[in-house]
C-alpha positions in Angstrom: -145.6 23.5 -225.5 -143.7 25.1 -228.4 -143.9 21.2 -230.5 -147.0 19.8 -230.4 -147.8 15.8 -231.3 -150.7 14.1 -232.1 -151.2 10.1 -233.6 -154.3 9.2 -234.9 -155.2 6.4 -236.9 -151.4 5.4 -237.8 -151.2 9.4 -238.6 -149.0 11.4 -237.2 -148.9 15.4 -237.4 -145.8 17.6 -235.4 -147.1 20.9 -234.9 -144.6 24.3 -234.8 -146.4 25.7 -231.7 -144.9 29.4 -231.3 -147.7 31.4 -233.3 -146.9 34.4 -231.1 -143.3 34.4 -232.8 -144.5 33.1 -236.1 -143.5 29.9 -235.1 -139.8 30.7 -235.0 -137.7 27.9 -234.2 -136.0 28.9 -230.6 -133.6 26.6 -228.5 -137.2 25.3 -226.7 -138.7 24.4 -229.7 -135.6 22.5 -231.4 -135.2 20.3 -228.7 -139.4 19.5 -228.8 -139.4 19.3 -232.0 -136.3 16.5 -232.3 -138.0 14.9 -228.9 -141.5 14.3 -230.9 -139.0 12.9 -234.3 -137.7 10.5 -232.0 -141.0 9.4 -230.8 -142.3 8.9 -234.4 -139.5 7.2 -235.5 -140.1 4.7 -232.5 -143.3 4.1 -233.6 -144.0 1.6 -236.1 -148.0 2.1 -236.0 -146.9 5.4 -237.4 -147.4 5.2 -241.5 -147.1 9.0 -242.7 -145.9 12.2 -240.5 -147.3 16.1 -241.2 -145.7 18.9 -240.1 -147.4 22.0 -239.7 -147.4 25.2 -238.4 -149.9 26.9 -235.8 -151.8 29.9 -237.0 -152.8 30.8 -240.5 -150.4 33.1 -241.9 -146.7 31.6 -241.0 -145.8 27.7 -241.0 -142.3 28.8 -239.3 -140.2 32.1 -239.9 -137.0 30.9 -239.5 -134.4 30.5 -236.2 -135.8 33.0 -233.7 -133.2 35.8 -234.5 -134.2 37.4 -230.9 -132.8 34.7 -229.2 -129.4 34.3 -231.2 -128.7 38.0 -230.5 -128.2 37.1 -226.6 -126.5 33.8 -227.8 -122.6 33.7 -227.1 -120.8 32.1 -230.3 -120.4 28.6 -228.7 -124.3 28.6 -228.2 -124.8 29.6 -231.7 -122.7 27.0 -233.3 -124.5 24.2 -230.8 -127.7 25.7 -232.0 -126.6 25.0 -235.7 -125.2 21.5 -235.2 -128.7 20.9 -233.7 -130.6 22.3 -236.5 -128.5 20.4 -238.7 -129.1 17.0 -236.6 -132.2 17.3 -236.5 -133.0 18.6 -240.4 -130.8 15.2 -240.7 -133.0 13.1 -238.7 -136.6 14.1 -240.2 -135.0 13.5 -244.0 -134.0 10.3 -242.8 -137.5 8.5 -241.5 -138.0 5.6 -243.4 -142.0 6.8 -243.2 -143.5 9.5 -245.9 -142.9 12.9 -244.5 -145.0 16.0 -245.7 -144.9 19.4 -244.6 -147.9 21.3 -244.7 -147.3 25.2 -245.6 -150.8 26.9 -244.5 -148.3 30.1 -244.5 -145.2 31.2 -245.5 -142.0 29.6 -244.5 -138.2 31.7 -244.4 -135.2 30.5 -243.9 -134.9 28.0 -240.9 -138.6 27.1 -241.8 -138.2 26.3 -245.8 -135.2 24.3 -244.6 -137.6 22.0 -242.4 -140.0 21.7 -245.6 -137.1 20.7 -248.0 -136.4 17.6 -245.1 -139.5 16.3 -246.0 -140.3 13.8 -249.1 -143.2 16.5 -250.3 -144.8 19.7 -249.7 -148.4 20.9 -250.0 -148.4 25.1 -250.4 -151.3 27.5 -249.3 -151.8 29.9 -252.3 -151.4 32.6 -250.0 -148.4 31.4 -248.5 -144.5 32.8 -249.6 -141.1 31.0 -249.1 -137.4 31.9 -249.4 -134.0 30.8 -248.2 -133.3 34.3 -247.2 -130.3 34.0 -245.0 -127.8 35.8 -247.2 -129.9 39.3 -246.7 -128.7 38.6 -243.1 -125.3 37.8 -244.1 -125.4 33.9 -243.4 -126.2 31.1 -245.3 -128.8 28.7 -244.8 -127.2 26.3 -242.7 -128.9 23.0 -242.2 -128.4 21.5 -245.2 -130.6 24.0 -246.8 -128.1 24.9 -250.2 -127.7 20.9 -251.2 -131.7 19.7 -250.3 -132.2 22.6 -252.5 -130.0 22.3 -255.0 -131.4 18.6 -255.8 -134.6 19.4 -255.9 -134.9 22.2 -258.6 -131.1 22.2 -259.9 -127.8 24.1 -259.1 -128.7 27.1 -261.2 -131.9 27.9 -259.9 -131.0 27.2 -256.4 -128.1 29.7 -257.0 -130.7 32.5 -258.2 -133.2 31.8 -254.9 -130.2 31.8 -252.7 -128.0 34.8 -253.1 -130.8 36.8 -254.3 -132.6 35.8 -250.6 -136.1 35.8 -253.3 -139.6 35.0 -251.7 -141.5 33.6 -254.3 -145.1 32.6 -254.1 -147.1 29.0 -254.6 -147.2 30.0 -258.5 -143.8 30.3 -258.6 -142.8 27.5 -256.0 -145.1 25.0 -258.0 -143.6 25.8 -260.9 -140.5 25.1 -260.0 -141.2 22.0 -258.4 -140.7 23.0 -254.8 -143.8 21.8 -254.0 -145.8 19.0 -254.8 -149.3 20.9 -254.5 -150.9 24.7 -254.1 -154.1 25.0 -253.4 -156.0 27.5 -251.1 -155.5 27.7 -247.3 -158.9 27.2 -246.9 -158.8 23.5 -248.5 -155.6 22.3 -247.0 -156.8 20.4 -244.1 -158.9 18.7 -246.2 -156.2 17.3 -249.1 -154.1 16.8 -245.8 -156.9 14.2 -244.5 -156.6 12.6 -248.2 -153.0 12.5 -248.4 -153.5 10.9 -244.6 -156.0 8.1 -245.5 -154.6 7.4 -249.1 -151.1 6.5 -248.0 -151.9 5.3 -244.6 -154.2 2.4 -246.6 -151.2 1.3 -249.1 -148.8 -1.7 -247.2 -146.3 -0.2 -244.8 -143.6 -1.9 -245.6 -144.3 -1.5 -249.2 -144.3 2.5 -249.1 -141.2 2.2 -246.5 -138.9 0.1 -248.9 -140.1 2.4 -251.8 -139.1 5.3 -250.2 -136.0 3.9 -249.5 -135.0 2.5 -253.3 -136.0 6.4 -254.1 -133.4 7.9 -251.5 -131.0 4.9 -253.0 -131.6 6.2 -256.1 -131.5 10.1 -255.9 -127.9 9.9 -253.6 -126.6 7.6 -256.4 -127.2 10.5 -258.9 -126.4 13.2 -256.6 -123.1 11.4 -256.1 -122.8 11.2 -259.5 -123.2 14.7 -260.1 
């Protein structure tokens, strides 16, 4: 199975499951991964989702290049409108989502992160929209999530220099919400898992949804 999902104690966690390919997102894996969304978001026992990434070293590379190469152009641009679909689904759970990057996460892969409402960073761990070094852009939404979460300017920098900064930098920056060593990362996972799980449902669902209000208003704004 290239997804993987588990439900446990109104928790849910979606697994990347390619750690052979560094957990690249392939045509397989896109239509799991959107298959196991749906499931969550027909689950109302379901208070807070994880995704994560098998292995230690990569939560998810990016789009599996390999495959694209063999892709005619009409499978490339239904590839993308998938990618961008689905990127548009996971943002749009009326649950907390938080991605969990035990490694580091390129392209495709940050793009997934930046879908969810927060982040949680290995120290080891890297990440970088770094499609313009392969003369593309990110293209799921990538260059807007981006660009609201840490300004137009210094989205601009990250993007068109394709940078891979490091959970100093990414912290700093407010990419994500916490770095902390890989080691100790399954452990503030369970605590994220048990504190929010334990607040009201409905509360946490109708907050997050005055903050989504909220943060279009402004981006519309803008």
């Amino acid at each position: 199975m290239t997804t993987l999902l588990t439900i446990e104690n109104h928790v849910a966690t979606i697994t990347l499951n390619r750690p052979e390919a560094s957990n690249a997102v392939s045509k397989e894996m896109l239509s799991s991964f959107l298959k196991h969304l749906q499931e969550v978001s027909m689950n109302n026992s379901i208070r807070v989702l994880f995704i994560v990434g098998a292995g230690e070293k990569v939560f998810c590379a990016g789009a599996d290049l390999k495959e694209r190469a063999g892709m005619t152009e009409k499978e490339v641009i239904q590839f993308l409108d998938l990618f961008k679909y689905t990127c548009n689904f996971l943002e749009s759970l009326p649950i907390p989502t938080i991605a969990i990057l035990n490694g580091d996460a390129y392209g495709g892969g940050l793009e997934i992160a930046l879908c969810c409402d927060m982040r949680l960073m290995a120290n080891e761990a890297k990440i970088g929209l770094t499609e313009t070094k392969l003369g593309i852009i990110p293209g799921a939404g990538g260059t807007q999530r981006l660009s609201r979460l840490i300004g137009i300017s210094r989205a601009m920098e990250l993007i068109f220099t394709a940078r891979r900064i490091d959970s100093l930098k990414a912290f700093e920056l407010g990419i994500v919400n916490v770095k902390i060593d890989r080691v100790e990362l399954s452990s503030l996972k369970q605590s994220y898992a048990e504190e929010i799980s334990s607040s009201a449902p409905i509360a946490v669902r109708m907050a997050k949804k005055a903050i989504k209000k909220k943060a279009r208003e402004n981006a519309e704004a803008d």
